[in-house]
C-alpha positions in Angstrom: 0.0 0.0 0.0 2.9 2.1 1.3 4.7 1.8 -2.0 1.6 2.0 -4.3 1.0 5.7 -3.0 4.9 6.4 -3.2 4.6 5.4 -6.6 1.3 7.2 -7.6 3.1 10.4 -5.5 6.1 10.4 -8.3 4.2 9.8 -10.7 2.5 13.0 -9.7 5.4 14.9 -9.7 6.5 13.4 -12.8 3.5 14.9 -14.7 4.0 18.4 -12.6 7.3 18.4 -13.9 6.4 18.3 -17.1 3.9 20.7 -16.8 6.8 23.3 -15.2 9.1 22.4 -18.3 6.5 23.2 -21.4 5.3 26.5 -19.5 8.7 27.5 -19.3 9.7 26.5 -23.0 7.3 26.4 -25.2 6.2 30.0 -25.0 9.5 31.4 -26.2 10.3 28.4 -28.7 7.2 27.1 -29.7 8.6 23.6 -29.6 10.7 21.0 -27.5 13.9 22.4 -26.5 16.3 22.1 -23.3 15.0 23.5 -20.3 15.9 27.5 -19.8 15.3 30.5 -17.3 12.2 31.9 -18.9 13.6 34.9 -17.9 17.0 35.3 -18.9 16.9 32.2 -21.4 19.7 31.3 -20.1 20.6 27.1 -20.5 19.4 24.9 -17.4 19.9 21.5 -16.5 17.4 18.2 -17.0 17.5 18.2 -13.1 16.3 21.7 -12.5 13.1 20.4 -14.7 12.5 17.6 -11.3 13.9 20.2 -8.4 13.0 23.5 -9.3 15.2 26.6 -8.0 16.7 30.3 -9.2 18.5 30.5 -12.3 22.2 30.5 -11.6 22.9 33.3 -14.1 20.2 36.2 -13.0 19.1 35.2 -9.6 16.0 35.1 -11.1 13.0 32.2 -9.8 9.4 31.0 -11.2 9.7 28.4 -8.3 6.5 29.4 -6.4 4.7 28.8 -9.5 6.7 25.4 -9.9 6.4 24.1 -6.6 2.3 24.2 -6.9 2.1 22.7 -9.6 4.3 19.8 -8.2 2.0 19.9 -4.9 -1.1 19.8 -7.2 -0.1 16.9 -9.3 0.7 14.8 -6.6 -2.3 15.1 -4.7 -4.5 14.8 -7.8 -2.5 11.7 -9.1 -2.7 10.2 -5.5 -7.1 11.2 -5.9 -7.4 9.7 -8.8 -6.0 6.5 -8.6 -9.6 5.8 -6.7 -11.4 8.3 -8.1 -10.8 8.2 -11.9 -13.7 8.5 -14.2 -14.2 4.9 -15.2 -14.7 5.6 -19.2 -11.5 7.7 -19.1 -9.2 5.5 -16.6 -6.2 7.1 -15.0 -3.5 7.6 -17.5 -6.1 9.2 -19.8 -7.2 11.5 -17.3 -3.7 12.2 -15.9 -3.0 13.1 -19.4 -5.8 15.5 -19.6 -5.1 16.8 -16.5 -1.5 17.8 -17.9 -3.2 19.4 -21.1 -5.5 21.6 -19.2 -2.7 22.7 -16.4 -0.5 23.6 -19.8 -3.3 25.8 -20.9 -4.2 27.4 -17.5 -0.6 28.3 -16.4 1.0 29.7 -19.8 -2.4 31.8 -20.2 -1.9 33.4 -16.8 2.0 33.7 -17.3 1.9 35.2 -20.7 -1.7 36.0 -21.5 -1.5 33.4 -24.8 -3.6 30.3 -25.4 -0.9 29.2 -28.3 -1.6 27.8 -31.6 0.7 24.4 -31.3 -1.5 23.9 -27.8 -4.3 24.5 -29.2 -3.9 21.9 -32.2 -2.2 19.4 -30.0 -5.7 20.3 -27.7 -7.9 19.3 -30.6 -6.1 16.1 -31.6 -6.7 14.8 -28.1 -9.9 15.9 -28.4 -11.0 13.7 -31.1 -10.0 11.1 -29.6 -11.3 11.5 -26.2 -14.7 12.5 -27.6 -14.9 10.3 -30.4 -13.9 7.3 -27.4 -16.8 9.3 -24.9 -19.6 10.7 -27.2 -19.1 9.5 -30.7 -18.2 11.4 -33.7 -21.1 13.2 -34.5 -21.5 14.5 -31.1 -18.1 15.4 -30.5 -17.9 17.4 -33.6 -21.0 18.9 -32.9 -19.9 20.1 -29.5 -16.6 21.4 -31.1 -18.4 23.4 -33.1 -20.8 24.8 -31.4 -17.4 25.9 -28.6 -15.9 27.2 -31.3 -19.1 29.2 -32.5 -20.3 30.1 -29.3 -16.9 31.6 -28.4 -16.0 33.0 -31.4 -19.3 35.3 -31.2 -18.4 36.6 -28.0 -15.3 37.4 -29.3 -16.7 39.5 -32.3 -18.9 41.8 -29.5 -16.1 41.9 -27.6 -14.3 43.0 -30.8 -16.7 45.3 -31.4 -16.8 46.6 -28.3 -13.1 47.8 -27.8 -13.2 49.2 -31.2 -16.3 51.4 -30.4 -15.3 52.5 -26.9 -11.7 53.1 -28.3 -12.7 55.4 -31.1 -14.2 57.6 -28.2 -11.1 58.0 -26.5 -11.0 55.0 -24.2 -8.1 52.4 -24.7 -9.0 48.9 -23.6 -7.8 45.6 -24.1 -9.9 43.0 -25.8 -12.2 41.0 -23.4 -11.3 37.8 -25.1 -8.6 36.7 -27.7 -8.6 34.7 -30.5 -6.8 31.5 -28.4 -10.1 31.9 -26.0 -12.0 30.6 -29.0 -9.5 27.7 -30.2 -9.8 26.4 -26.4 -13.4 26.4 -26.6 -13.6 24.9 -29.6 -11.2 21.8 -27.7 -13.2 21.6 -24.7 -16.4 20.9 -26.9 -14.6 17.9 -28.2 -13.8 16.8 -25.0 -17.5 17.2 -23.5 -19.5 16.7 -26.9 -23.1 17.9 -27.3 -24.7 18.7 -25.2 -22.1 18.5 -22.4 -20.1 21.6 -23.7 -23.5 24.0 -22.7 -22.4 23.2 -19.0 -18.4 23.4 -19.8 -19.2 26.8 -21.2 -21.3 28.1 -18.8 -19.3 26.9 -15.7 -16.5 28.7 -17.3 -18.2 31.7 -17.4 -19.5 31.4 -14.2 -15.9 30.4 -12.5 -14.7 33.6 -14.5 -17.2 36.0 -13.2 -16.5 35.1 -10.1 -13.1 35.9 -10.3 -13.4 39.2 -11.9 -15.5 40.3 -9.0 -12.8 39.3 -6.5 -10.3 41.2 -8.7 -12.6 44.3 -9.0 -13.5 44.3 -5.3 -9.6 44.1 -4.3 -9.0 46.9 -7.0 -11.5 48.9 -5.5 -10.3 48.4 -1.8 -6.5 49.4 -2.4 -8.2 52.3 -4.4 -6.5 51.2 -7.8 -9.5 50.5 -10.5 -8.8 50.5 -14.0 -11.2 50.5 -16.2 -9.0 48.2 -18.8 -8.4 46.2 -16.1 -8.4 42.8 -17.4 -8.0 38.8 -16.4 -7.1 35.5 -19.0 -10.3 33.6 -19.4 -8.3 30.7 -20.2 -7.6 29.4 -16.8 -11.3 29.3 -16.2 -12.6 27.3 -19.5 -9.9 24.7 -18.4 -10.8 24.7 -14.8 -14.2 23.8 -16.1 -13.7 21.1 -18.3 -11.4 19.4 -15.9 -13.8 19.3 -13.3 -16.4 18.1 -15.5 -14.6 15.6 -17.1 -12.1 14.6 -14.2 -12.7 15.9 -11.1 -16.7 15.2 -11.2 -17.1 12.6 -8.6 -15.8 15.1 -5.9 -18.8 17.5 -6.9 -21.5 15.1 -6.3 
C-alpha cells in the first residue's frame, strides 16, 4: 500500500514536472527544446526540470509557480488513482489533467492560449470525444465551442473598437486563443455536455473578476481596462467536468 501511494506520488510529480518544463519553454520556442530561465533564457539543466530553484545566471525564480504545480499533481495523481472516471481511466485523465494545467498556467503567465497547444488540444480531443460521445457529437460540441466563443469574441471586438474610437483604450475581453480552447473543450465534453463546460466557465470567470474588482476597488487602484485571462477558467471547467466530477457530487 505504502509503495503504491509512493509510486502514484512520483508519478505526480512526474507529470507536474512536465507541466513546469512546457510552461517554461514552449512560449519562447514554440517547440521541445532544453530547459531554460524563462527569464533570462539562459541554459538549465534536465535536473532543475525535477527540483526546481533560481536561475544560476540572474538570480531570477518562477519556483512558487513550480512548486504548486508539483503539490497539485501529486495530490490529484494520489485522488485519482480511486477516483478516476471509469470511461476515461487514470492515465487518460492524468493526461488530460496535464493538457488543461498547460493551458491554465501559460495563459496566466503570458496571456496566450498558443496555436501548437491548441492543435495538439484538438487532436486529443477527437480522440477523447470520439472514445466518450461519438463522432457526431463530439464534432458537434466542437463546433458549437468554437461558435459560441468565437461570437463573443466579435462583441467583444466590437466593443473595444467602439469604446476606443471615443477615446477609451482597452484591451480585448477575449482573444482569439479563447475561441481555439473552446472549440477543444467541446470535443472533450460533446453535445450537449459543452453548454455546461461553457457556462461553468463563465461562471468560474465572473466570479473571479468580481474578486479582482473588489480588491482593485479596496487598495483604491480600478482601472477601467483592467483585465484577467479567461483561459484558466474554461480549463478549470472542463477538468472538473470531465475529471474531477465525482468530488462534486
Amino acid at each position: 500500500m505504502l509503495i503504491e501511494l509512493l509510486a502514484t506520488g512520483i508519478f505526480g510529480w512526474l507529470l507536474g514536472s512536465l507541466v513546469n518544463y512546457l510552461a517554461d519553454v514552449l512560449p519562447l520556442f514554440r517547440r521541445v527544446h532544453t530547459p531554460v530561465c524563462p527569464r533570462c533564457q539562459s541554459t538549465k539543466g534536465w535536473w532543475t526540470v525535477l527540483i526546481p530553484g533560481p536561475c544560476r545566471v540572474c538570480g531570477k525564480s518562477n519556483a512558487t509557480r513550480a512548486w504548486l504545480i508539483l503539490l497539485f499533481f501529486v495530490i490529484s495523481s494520489v485522488w485519482l488513482r480511486d477516483n478516476y472516471p471509469p470511461r476515461l481511466g487514470y492515465y487518460l485523465s492524468s493526461l488530460l489533467l496535464v493538457y488543461l494545467s498547460l493551458v491554465a498556467v501559460i495563459d496566466i503567465e503570458h496571456r496566450v492560449i498558443l496555436h501548437e497547444v491548441s492543435i495538439a488540444g484538438a487532436l486529443i480531443g477527437l480522440v477523447v470525444g470520439f472514445w466518450l460521445h461519438g463522432a457526431p457529437l463530439t464534432l458537434l460540441g466542437g463546433a458549437a465551442g468554437f461558435g459560441a466563443m468565437y461570437l463573443l469574441f466579435a462583441l467583444g471586438a466590437f466593443y473595444v473598437r467602439s469604446r476606443s474610437h471615443a477615446g477609451t483604450q482597452l484591451e480585448d475581453a477575449l482573444g482569439f486563443g479563447d475561441v481555439n480552447l473552446s472549440g477543444v473543450i467541446g470535443l472533450l465534453l460533446g453535445w450537449p455536455g459543452v453548454i455546461a463546460g461553457l457556462f461553468l466557465g463563465v461562471i468560474l470567470g465572473g466570479a473571479a473578476s468580481l474578486v479582482v474588482l473588489v480588491a482593485m476597488l479596496a487598495r483604491r487602484r480600478y482601472r477601467v481596462d483592467a483585465s484577467i485571462p479567461y483561459g484558466p477558467f474554461l480549463a478549470a471547467s472542463a477538468a472538473m467536468l470531465l475529471i474531477f466530477r465525482t468530488a462534486m457530487l
